[in-house]
C-alpha positions in Angstrom: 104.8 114.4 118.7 107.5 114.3 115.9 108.0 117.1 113.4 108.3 117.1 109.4 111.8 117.7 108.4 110.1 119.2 105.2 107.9 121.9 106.4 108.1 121.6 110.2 104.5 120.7 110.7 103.1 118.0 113.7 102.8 114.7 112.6 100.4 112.4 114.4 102.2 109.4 115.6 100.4 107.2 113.2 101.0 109.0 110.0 103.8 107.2 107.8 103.2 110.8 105.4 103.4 114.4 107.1 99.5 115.5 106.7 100.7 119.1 105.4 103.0 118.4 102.7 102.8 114.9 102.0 106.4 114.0 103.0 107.3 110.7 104.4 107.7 110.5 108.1 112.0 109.7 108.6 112.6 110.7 104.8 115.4 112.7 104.3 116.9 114.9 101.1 119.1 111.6 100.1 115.9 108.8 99.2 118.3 105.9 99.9 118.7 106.9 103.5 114.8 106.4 103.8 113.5 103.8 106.0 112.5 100.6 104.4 109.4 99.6 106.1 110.0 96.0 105.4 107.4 93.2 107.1 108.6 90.5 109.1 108.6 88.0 108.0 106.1 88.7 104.9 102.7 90.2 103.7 100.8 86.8 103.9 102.0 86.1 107.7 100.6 89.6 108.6 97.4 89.0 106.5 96.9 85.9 108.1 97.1 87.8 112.3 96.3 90.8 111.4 93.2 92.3 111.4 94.1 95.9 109.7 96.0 93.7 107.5 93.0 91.9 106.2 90.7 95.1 106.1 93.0 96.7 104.1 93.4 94.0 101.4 89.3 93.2 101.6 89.0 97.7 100.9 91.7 96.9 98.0 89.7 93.6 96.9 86.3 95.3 96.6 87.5 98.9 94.7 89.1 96.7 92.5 85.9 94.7 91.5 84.2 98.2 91.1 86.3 99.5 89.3 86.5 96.0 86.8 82.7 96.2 86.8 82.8 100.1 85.5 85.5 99.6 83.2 83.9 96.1 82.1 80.6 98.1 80.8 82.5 100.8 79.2 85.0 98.1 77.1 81.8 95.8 76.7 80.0 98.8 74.9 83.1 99.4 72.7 83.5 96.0 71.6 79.8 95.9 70.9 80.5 98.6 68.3 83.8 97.1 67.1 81.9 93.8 66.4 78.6 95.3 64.3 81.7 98.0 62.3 83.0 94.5 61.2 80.1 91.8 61.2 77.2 93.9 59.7 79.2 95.4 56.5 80.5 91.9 56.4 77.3 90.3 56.0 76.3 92.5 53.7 78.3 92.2 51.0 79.9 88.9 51.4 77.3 87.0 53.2 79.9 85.4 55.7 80.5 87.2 58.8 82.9 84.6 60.6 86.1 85.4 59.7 85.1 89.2 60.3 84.2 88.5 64.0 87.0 86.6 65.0 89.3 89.4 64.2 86.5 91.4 65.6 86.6 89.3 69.2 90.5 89.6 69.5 90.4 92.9 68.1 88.1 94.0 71.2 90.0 92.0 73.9 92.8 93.0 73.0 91.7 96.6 73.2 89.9 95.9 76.5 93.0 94.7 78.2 95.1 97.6 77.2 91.9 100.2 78.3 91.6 98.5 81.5 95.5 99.0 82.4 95.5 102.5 80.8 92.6 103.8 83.0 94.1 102.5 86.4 97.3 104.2 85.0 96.2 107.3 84.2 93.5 107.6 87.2 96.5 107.3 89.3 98.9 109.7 87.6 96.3 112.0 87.5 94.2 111.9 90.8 96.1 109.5 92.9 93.2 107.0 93.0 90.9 105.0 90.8 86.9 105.8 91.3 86.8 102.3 93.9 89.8 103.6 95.4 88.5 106.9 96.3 85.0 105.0 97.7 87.3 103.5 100.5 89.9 106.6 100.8 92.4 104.5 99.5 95.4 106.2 97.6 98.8 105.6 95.4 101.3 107.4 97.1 105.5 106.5 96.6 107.5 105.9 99.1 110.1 108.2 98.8 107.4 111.3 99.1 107.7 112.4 95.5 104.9 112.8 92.9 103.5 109.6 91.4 104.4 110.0 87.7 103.1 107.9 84.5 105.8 105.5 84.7 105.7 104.2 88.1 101.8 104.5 87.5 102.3 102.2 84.4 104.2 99.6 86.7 102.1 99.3 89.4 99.3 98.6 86.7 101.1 96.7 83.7 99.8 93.1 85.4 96.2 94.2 85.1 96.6 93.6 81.5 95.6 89.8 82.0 93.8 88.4 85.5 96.7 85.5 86.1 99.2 88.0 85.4 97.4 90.1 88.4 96.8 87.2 90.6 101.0 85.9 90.4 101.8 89.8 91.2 99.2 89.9 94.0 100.9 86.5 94.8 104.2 87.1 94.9 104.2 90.3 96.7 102.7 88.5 99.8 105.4 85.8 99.9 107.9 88.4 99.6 109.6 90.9 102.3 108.1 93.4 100.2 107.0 96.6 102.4 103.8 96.1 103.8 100.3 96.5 101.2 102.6 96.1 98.2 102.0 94.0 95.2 105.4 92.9 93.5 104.8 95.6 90.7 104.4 98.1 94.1 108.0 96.9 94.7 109.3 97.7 91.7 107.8 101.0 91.2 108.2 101.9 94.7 104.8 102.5 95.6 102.3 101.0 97.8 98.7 102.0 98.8 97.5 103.5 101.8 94.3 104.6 103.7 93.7 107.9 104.1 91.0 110.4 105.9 90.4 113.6 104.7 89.8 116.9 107.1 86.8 118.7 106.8 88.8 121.7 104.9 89.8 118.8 102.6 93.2 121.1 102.3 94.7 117.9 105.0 95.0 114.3 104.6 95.8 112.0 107.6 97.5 108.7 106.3 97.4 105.9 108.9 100.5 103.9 108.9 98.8 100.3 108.9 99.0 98.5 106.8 101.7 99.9 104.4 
């Protein structure tokens, strides 16, 4: 059983992150001398044969749609009350209310699309995770074993600001050599999403290496 090179503790021959201290298994003080974990050929040839492969994209899949439908209430309710601030007072003095919710309509969107990027950012900075993440132990992590910060949090999540935007990063990450679970924006934040099981101290975390 290998060792951490960080703190020394075991590391179970699955793990790709040392279950102690959260260092990636073969990193070493200089990040460019980390192994690349590249898939061969590409995402979408190991989606297609391989089972964790597709369980791990389906987990991703469904914590996404949980977390649309939660943040989908929240930005419907605020656009409600965008719409009757402009509409109502608009009716009521000038008797015409369609110009009013126009702006009203692209004022909300727009809104919702920045709110919906912003709270997988900052759930992600913050806690790792988003709330459907953590339903399937799924978690942010970098691949170089620092600390996800805002900006690679930002990255990972700028495509979620419109759904084709999402589906050509989605898209393009599985055509790619990318590393294994990464979207494009993964790439180029160097991040990816993993599985994880949590002791019963919850003090531990046990990331299994597949698929990353």
């Amino acid at each position: 059983m290998p060792f951490c090179t960080k703190c020394g503790g075991e590391i179970p021959s699955a793990a790709i992150y040392c279950p102690r201290c959260g260092q990636a298994v073969g990193s070493s003080p200089n990040p460019q001398s980390a192994p690349s974990y590249q898939s061969s050929p590409s995402e979408l040839d190991n989606l297609a044969r391989d089972r964790n492969a597709q369980e791990h994209w389906f987990y991703r899949l469904v914590a996404f749609i949980i977390d649309s439908i939660i943040v989908g209430i929240v930005v419907f309710i605020l656009e409600l009350i965008i719409l009757l601030a402009l509409v109502v007072p608009a009716l009521a003095f000038s008797g015409s209310a369609f110009p009013f919710a126009i702006f009203g309509v692209s004022l909300a969107s727009g809104l919702g699309s920045l709110g919906f990027v912003f709270y997988f950012t900052f759930a992600e900075w913050l806690y790792g995770r988003s709330i459907g993440k953590a339903l399937f132990h799924l978690r942010v992590v970098t691949l170089d074993g620092s600390k996800l910060d805002f900006a690679k949090a930002f990255i990972r999540n700028i495509s979620k600001i419109f759904w084709l935007l999402l589906l050509l990063d989605v898209l393009v990450g599985l055509i790619s050599k990318t590393r294994r679970g990464q979207k494009y924006s993964d790439y180029l934040a160097n991040t990816n999403v993993i599985k994880v099981e949590f002791a019963s101290s919850q003090s531990q975390v046990r990331d299994q290496a597949t698929p990353t």
